[in-house]
MARMI-384608 format. One record per atom (N, C-alpha, C, O): residue in one letter; x, y, z. Coordinates in steps of 0.05 Angstrom, whole numbers, plus 5000, padded with zeros to 4 digits. Example, Ala and Ser with C-alpha at 12.3 -4.5 7.8 and 13.67 -1.06 7.14 Angstrom:
# MARMI-384608
a526448865156/a524649105156/a526449345156/a528549345169/s525749555142/s527349795143/s525850015157/s526850235161/
# end
This chain:
# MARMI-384608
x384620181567/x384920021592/x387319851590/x388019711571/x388619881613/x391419741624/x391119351626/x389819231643/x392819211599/x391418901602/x393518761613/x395618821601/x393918601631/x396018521641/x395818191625/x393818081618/x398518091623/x398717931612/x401117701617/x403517771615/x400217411626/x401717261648/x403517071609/x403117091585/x405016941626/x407616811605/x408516571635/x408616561660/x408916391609/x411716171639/x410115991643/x411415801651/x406715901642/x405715671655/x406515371629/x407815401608/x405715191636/x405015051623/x405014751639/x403914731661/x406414551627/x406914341640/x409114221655/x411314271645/x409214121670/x412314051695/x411113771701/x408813681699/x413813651713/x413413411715/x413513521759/x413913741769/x412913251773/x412913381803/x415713451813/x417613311806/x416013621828/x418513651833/x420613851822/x422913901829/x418713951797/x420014101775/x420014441790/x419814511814/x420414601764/x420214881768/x419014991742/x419314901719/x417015311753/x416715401733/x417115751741/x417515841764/x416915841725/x417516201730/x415316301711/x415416261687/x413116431723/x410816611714/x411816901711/x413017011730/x411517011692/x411717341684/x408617381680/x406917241669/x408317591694/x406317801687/x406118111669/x403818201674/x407018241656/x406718531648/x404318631643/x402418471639/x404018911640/x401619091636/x402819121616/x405019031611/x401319291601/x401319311569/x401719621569/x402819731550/x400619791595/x401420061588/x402320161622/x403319981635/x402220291629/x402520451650/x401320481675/x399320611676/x402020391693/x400420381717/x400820541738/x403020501748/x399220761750/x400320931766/x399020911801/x396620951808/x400820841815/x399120861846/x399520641850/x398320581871/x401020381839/x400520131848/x401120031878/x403419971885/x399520021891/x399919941915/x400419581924/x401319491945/x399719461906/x399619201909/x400018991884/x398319031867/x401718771879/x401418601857/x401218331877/x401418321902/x400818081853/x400617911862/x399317651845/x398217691824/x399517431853/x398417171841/x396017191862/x395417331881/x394416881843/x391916791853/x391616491833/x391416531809/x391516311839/x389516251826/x387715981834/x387315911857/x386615831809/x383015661809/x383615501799/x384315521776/x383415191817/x384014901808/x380614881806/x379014991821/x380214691782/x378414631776/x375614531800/x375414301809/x374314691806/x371914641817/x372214731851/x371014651871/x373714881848/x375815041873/x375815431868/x376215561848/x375315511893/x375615841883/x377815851892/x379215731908/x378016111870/x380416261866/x381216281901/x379716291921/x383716271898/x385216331927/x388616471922/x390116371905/x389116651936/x391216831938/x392916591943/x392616421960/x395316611921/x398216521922/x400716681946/x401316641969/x401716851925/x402417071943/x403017331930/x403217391906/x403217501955/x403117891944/x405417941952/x407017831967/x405318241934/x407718431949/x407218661945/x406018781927/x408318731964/x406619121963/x408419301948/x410519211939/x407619611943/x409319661931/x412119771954/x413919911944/x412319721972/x414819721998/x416119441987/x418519511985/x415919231980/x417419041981/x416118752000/x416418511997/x414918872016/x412718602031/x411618452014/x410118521996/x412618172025/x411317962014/x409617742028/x410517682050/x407817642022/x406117492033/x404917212021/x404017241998/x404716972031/x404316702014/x403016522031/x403416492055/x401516402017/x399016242013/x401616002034/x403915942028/x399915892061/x401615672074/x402815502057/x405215452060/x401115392035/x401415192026/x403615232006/x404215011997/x405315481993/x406715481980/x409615641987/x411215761972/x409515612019/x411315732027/x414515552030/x414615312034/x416415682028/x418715592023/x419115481992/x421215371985/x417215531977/x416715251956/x416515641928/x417715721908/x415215701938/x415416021908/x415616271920/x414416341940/x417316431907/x417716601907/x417116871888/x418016901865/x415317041903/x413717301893/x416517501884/x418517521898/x416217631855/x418017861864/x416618041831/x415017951815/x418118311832/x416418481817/x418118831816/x420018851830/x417418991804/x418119191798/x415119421790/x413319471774/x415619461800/x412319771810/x413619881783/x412219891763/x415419951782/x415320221755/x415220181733/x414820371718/x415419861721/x414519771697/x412519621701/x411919501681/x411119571720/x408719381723/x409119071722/x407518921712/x411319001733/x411818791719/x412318551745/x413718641764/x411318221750/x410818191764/x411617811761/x410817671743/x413117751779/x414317411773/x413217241798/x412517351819/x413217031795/x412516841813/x415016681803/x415316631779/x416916611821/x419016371816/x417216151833/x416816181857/x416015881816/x415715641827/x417315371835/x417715271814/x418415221853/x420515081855/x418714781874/x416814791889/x419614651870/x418914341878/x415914311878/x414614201896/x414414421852/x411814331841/x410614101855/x411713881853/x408314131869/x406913931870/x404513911845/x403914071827/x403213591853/x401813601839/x397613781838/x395713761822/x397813961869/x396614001875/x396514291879/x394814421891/x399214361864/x399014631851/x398214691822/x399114901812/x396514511806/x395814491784/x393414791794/x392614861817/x392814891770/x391515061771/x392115271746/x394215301734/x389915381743/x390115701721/x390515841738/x389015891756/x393215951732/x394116271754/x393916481743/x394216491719/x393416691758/x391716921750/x393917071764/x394816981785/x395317421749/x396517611757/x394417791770/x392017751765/x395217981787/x393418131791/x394418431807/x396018421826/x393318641799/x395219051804/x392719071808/x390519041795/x394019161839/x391319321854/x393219681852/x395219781862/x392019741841/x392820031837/x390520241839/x388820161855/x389720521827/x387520571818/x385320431820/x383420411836/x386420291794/x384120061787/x385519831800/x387719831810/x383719611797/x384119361807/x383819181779/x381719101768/x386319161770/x387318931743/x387818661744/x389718571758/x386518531734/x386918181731/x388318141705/x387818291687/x390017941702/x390617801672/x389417571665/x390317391679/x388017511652/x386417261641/x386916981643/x385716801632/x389516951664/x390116671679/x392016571656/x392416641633/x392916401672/x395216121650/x395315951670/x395315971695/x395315741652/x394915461661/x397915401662/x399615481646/x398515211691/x399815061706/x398714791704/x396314771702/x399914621704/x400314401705/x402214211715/x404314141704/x401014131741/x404013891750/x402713621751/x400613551761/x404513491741/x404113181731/x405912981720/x407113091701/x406512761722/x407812601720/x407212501684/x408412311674/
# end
């Protein structure tokens, strides 16, 4: 089984930037969709933003103008550029390849804070 695996979170001060990598570990065929998500403490998970495998992209109101989705279907591989961090984008972000199967990566923690 195909494990996808996120890189790039950690801590930022407000105002900052961070850049999330996602990769699969092996081969993904059919991918029709990648994308973020993620779960501030005591909060459900909620869609960041997607992109299809055409190039369409799509984002959560609240982080629009502010990150940028982008990615490559033929290596599985999948970025979130974050820029002027609030503090209310704190959260564990979760990758996620809707392909075949439907793949999650086990989240990374974000953090924005002074």
């Amino acid at each position: 089984q195909v494990r996808l695996v996120e890189s790039g979170g950690g801590l930022v001060q407000p105002g900052g930037s961070l850049r999330l990598s996602c990769t699969a570990s092996g081969i993904i065929h059919g991918i029709r969709t990648m994308g973020w998500y993620r779960q501030a403490p005591g909060k459900e998970r909620e869609s960041v933003a997607t992109i299809t495998s055409g190039g369409t992209t799509g984002y959560a109101d609240s982080v629009k103008g502010r990150f940028t989705i982008s990615g490559d279907g033929a290596k599985a591989t999948v970025y979130l550029q974050m820029n002027s961090l609030k503090p209310e984008d704190t959260a564990n972000y979760y990758c996620r390849i809707l392909a075949f199967r439907d793949s999650w990566g086990q989240g990374i923690q974000v953090t924005v804070s002074s």
